[in-house]
N, C-alpha and C positions, 0 to 999 in steps of 0.2 A: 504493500500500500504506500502511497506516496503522498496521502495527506498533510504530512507536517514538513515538505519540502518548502525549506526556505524562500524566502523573494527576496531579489535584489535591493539595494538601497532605494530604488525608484520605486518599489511596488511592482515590480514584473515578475513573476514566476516562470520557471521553465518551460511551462506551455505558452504561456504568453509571448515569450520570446520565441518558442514555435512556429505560434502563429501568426505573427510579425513578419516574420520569413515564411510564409504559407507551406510551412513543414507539416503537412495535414497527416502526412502517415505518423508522422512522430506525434503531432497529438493527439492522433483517438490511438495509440500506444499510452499516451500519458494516462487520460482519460479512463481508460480501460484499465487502467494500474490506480485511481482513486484520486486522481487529480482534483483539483475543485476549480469551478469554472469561476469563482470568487473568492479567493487564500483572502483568511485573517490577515486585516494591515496590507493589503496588496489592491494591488488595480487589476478590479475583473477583466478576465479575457478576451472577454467579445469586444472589449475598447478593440484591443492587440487585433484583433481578426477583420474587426471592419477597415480598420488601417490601413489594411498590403500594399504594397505597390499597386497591384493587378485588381480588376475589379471582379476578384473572382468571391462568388457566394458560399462555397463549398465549407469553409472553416466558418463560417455564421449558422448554416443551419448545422453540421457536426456539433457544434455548441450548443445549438436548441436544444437537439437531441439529446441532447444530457443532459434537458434542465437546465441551462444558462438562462435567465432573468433578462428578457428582451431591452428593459429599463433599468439596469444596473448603471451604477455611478461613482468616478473614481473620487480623486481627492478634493477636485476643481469640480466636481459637479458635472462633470461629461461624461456624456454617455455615447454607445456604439452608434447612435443616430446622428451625432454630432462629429464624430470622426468621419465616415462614413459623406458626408454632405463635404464637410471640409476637405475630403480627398477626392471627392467626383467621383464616387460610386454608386453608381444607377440602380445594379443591381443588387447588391448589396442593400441601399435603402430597402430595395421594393421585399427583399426576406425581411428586412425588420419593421418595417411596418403591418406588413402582413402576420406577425408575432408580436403584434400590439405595443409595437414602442412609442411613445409618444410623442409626436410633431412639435411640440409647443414646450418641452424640458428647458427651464434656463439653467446654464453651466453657473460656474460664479460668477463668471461675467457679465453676466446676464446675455447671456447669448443663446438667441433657441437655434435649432438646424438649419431654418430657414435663412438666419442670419448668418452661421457659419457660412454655407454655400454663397451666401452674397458676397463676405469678405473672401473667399475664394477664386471669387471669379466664375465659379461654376455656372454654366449656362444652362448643361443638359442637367442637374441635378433639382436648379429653380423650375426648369418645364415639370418635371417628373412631381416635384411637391408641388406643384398647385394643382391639381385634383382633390386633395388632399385637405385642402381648407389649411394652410398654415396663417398668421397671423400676419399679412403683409408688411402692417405699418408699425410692427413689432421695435422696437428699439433699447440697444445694447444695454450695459449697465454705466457707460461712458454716452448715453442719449444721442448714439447714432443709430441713425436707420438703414436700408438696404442698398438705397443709394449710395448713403455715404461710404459705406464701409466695401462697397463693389469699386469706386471709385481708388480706394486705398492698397486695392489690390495690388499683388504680384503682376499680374497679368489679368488683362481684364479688354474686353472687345466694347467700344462705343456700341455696339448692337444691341449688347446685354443692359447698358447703363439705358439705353432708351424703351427696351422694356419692361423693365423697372417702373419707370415713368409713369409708361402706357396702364401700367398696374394701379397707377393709383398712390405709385408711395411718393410724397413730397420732395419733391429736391432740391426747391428754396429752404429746408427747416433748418436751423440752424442748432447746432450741438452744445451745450453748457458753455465751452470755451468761447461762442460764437462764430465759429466758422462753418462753410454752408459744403457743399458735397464739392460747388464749382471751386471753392479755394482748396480746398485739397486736390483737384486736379491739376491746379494752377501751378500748384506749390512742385507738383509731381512732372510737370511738362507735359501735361495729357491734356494736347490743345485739339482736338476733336471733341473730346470729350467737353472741354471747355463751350467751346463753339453750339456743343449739341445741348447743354444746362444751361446757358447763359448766353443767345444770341448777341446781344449788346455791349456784352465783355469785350475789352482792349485787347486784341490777340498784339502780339510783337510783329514788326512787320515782316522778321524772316517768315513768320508762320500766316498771317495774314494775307501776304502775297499770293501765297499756296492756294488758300482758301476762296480769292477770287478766281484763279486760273481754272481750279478743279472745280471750283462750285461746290453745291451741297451734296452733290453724290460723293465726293472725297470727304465732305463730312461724316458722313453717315458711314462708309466703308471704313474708315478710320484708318486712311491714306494720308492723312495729314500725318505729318510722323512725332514720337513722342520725345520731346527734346527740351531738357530739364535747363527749369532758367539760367540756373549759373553758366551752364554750357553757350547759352544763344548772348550773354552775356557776358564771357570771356572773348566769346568769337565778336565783337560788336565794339568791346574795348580793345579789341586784336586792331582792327581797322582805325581806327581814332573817332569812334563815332558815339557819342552820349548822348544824342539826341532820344527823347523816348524811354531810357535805360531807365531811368527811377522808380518803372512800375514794376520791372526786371528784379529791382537789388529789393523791394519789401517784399516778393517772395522767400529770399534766401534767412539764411542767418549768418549773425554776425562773422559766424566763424569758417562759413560758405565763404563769402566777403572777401574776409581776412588771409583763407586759402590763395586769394587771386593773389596778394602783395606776393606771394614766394614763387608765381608763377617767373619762366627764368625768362621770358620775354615782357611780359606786360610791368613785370618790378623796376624796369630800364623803363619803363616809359612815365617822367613827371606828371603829366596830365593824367593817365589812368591812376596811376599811387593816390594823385591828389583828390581824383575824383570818389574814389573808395572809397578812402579815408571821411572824404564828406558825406557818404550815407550810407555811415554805420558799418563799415570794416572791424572787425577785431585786429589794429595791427599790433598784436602780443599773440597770434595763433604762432605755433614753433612747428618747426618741419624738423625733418627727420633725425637731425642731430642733434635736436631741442633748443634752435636758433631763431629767434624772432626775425620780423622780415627784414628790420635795419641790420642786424648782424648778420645775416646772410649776403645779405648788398656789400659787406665790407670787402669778401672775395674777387668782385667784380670790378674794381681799380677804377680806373679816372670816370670809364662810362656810368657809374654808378651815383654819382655826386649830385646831379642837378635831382635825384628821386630821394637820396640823403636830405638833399636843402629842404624837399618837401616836405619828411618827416619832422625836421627838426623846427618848421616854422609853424608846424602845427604842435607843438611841444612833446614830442613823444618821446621816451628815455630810452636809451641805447641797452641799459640794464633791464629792461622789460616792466613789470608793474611792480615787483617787487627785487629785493637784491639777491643775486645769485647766496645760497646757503652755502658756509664756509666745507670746504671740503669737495668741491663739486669740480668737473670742467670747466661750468663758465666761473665759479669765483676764480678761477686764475688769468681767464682772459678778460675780464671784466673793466678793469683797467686802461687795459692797453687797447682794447677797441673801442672804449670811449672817446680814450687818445686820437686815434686814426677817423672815429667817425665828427669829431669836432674838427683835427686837422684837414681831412678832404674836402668840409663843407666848407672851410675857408672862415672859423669863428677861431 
């Protein structure tokens, strides 16, 4: 008998991890040795089964079969319907629903399945549960809805955000923080998506451009492509062009921003530095050797001077915000490159 077989630190049992790896011989070998489809202190199985890579059913009903608890629930409050929705398995839903699992379960998150699969990206999972009556305008335990949280996704098709919509769930609501589904697209460069929640929205003109040429069928197919502010924003300040850019840099954060000053071209150029700096750069972000963007610029010799003067006439310290801690690399050059960044600029 194998009842009092331990679980891992996570709560996994050895069938669990079975059937994670859809080891189905090795689990109904477990199974059939007294395995428990729920170990004291562990996270029931059927989570692990509805999980697999593959969306195969084979290890969900082998689990019924021995009594597995269709609405079992781990430590977070998730269940196999909620795995299951969140990995895009069709089939898999339709054996647990059909074994009475419940559509409408909130995990801690407050998250039902319906919502999983939104924040998924799931398309064919949201078709398969609406027969099904789930709770459309259901929202998380952070007060987003379907929209939003599809919009957030990994991968997510403008098709699916629009039948959302067509559903009925709001897309102007706005989340506790105030932000609406379109500004998390914004934020994300999912300017179709943009376009398709927000006709009226400022697209950029790299992306705007697009948008007249293609028209709204490149809307809707989501051929506008996805390209994340700071990028269209780097490329904008690559050209010497800040026209427009301001509504580009209140997407980013500060530390977005602040990444540009260490870029090895745009740090050489006064106007971009300066520009940054005016709206809201962190220039104390460190790169890789844990050098702020003035001390990085000191490598860079004479060319480097006129984007020195800019730092320094906006008061920014060569030692960063606080003094290097005694014993460090930079307290030993701390010194000497305030030396060379005061000497270069010519104070």
């Amino acid at each position: 008998m194998l009842r009092a077989v331990p679980t891992r630190a996570d709560g996994w049992s050895p069938l669990a991890v079975a059937c994670q790896v859809g080891n189905w011989r090795l689990a109904r070998f477990l199974l059939e040795r007294g395995a428990r489809s729920e170990p004291a202190e562990g996270t029931p199985v059927l989570l692990a089964a509805a999980a697999t890579e593959d969306d195969d059913p084979a290890g969900v009903q082998l689990l019924l079969k021995h009594k597995a608890r269709a609405d079992a629930r781990d430590r977070q409050r998730r269940s196999a319907l909620h795995e299951a929705a969140l990995a895009g398995h069709v089939e898999i839903i339709g054996v647990l629903l059909g074994a009475g699992a419940n559509l409408d379960a909130r995990a801690a998150l407050g998250r039902t399945p319906w919502l999983e699969a939104a924040r998924a990206g799931r398309a064919a999972v949201i078709e398969h549960l609406l027969p099904h009556k789930p709770d459309l305008v259901a929202v998380d335990g952070e007060g987003r809805n379907a929209v939003q949280l599809a919009v957030m996704a990994e991968d997510v098709s403008p098709l699916l955000i629009k039948r959302l919509v067509e559903l009925g769930i709001a897309a102007d609501a706005a989340d506790p923080v105030g932000r609406r589904a379109v500004d998390y697209a914004a934020e994300a460069g999912r300017w179709a998506i943009v376009a398709l929640l927000a006709p009226s929205y400022p697209l950029p003109a790299a992306v705007s451009d697009g948008l007249a040429e293609r028209g709204e069928a490149a809307m809707a197919s989501g051929l506008l492509p996805d390209r994340p502010p700071l990028t269209l924003l780097r490329e904008a300040l690559g050209f010497g062009n800040t026209e427009g850019m301001a509504a580009l840099a209140r997407l980013c954060q500060p530390e977005e921003l602040g990444g540009l000053l260490l870029d090895p071209e745009l740090a050489l150029e006064p106007r971009a530095v300066d520009w940054l700096l005016g709206h809201g750069a962190d220039p104390y972000v460190r790169d890789a050797c844990a050098d702020t963007p003035m001390f990085a610029l000191l490598s860079r010799g004479i060319d480097a001077v006129p984007a020195l003067q800019v730092m320094l006439q906006r008061g920014l310290s060569p030692a960063g915000r606080g003094r290097p801690r005694a014993g460090t690399a930079g307290a030993g050059i701390a010194g000497p490159r305030r030396r060379s960044v005061c000497g270069l600029a010519g104070r």
